[in-house]
C-alpha positions in Angstrom: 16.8 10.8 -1.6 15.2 9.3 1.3 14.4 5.8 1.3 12.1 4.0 3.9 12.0 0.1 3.3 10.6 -2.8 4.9 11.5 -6.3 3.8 10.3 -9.4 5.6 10.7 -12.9 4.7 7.6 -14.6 5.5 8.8 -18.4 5.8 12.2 -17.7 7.4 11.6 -14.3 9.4 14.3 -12.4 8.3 14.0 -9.2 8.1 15.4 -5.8 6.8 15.0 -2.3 6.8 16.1 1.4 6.4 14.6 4.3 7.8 11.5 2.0 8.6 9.7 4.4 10.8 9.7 7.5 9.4 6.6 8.9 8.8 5.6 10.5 5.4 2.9 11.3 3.3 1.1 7.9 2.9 -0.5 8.9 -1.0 -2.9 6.2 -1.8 -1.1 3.9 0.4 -3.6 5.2 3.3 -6.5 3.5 0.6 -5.1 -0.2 2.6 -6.0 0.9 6.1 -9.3 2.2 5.0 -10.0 -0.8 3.2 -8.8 -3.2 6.1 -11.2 -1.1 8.6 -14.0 -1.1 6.0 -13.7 -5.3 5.6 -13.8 -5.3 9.4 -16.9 -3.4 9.6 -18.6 -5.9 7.1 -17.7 -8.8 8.5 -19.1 -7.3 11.9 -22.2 -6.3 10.3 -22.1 -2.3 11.1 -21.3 -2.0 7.3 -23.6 -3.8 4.1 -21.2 -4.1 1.3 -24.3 -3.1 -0.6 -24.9 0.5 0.9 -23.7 3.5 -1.0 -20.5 4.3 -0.7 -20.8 8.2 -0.6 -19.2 8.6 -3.9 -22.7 9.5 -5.5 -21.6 6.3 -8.2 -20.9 3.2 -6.2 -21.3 1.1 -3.2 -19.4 0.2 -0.6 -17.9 -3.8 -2.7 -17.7 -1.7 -5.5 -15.5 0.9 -4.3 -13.5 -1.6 -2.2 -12.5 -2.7 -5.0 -11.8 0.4 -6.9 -10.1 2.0 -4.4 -7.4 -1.0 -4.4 -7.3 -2.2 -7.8 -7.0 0.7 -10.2 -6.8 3.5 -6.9 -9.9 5.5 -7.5 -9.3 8.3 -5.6 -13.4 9.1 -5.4 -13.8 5.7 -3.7 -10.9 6.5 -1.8 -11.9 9.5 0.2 -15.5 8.0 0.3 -14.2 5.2 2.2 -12.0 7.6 4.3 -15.4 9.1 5.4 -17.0 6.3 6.4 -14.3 5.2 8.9 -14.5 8.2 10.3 -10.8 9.6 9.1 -8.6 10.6 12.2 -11.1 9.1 14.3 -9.6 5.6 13.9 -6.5 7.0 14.0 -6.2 5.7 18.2 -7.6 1.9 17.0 -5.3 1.9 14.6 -2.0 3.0 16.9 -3.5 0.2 19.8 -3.6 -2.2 16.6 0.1 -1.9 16.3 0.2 0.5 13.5 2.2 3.4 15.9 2.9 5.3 12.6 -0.3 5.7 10.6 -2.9 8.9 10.6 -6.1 9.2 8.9 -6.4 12.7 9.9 -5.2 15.2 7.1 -2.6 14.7 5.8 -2.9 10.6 5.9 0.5 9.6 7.0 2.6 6.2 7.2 5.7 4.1 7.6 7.1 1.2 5.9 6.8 -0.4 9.0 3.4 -0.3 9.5 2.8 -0.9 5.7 4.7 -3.7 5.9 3.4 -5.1 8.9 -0.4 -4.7 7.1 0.5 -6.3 4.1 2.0 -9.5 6.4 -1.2 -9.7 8.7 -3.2 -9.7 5.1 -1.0 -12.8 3.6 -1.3 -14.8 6.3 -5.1 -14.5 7.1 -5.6 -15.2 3.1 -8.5 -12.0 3.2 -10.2 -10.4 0.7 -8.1 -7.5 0.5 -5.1 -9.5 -0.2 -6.8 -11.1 -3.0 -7.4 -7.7 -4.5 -4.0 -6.4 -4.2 -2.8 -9.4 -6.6 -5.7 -7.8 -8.9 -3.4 -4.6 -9.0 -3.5 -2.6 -12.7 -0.9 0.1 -11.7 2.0 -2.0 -12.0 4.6 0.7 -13.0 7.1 0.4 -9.9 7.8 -3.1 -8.8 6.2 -5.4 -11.0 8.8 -3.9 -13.5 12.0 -4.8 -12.3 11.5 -8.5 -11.1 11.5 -11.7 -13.7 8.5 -12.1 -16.3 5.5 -13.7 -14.6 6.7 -12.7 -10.8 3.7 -12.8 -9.2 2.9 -10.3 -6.7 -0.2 -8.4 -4.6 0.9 -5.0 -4.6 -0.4 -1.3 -3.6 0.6 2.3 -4.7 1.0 5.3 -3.5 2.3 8.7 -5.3 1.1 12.5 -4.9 3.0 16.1 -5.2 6.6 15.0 -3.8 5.9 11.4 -2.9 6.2 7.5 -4.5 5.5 4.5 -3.1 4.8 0.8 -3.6 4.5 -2.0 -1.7 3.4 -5.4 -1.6 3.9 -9.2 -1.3 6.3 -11.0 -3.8 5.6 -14.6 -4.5 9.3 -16.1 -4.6 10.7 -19.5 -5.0 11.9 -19.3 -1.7 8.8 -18.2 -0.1 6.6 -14.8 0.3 8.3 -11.8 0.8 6.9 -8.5 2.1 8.7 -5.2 0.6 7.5 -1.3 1.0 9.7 0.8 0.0 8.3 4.4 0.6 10.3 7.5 -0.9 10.5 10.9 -0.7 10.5 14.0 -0.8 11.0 14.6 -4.5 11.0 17.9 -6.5 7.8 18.8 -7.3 6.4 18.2 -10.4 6.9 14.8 -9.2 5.2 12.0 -8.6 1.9 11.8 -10.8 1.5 8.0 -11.8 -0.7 9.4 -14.9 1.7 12.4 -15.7 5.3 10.6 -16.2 8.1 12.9 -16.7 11.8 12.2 -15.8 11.7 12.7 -12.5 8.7 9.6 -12.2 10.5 7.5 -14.4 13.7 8.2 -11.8 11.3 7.6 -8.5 9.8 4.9 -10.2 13.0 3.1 -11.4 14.7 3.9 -8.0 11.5 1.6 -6.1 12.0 -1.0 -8.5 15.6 -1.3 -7.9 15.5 -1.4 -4.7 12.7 -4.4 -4.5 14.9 -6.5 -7.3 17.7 -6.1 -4.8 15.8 -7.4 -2.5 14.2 -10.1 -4.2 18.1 -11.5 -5.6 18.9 -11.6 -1.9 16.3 -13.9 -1.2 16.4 -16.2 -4.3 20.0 -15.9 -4.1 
């Protein structure tokens, strides 16, 4: 099976990685540069966090929120809309995300995950504060000790599984996204677990503990 992963230490530097620019289907991962763009747009005034959405339920805070913490997929693709979708596809390449469409079907690499998810620690935003809000906790959160604290997003449609995030470790922060696919369809449905999601699922977690003992040491 395929296996993209990015792991960065954030206090030392060191880095490693495996496949780290191939591009595959992003899932919900694509929900983090929607989000990003969306904070952007707030903070330059263009966007009032208390305009609808274009959900029909929610505005714009709300569905920031939703889209990251629980992955609403309605807030999702309402937020897609407002950036503009492939639009911001150029911005984002001349932002140093080379690897990452908005246009149909959203695409991504580990790389470019991982290099969001770095930019977020160290600037302390509001988007990183949701990600450590994360309630689908089924990949990473799993396999590292009790308590591990860590600000985390998912990704998982028809074929696809994902997770990535930022591990709090007693040697300092570490990035990991580790991005995988393809699997046999009926996989991967993070509210329709069957064997081969418990063996996606298992196989991200294993690869972040790995990781993370190699840090720790």
């Amino acid at each position: 099976m395929p296996v993209s992963v990015v792991a960065v230490n954030l206090t030392t530097g060191e880095r490693g990685e495996n496949l780290a620019r191939r591009v595959v289907l992003s899932a919900s991962l694509y929900k983090l540069f929607v989000a990003r763009e969306l904070f952007r747009r707030i903070a330059a005034g263009t966007v009032s966090r208390t305009q609808a959405s274009g959900d029909g339920a929610h505005t714009v805070d709300e569905c920031l929120r939703l889209m990251i913490v629980i992955s609403d997929d309605g807030c999702g693709v309402a937020g897609l809309n407002m950036v503009g979708k492939g639009d911001l596809d150029s911005a984002l390449h001349d932002d140093g995300f080379s690897g990452t469409y908005l246009a149909s079907p959203q695409r991504t690499t580990a790389a470019d995950v991982a290099e969001l998810l770095g930019r977020e620690r160290s600037g302390a935003t509001e988007l990183y504060a949701l990600l450590g809000r994360q309630q689908v906790n089924d990949r990473i959160p799993p396999a590292l000790p009790p308590g591990t604290a860590i600000a985390h997003k998912t990704g998982d449609r028809t074929g696809w599984a994902h997770d990535a995030g930022v591990i709090t470790t007693p040697n300092g922060d570490l990035v990991v996204a580790v991005l995988t696919g393809p699997w046999s369809s009926p996989c991967c449905h993070e509210e329709r677990i069957g064997p081969l999601e418990r063996e996606a699922f298992a196989l991200i977690g294993a690869v972040a503990r790995r990781v993370y003992d190699y840090v720790v040491g």
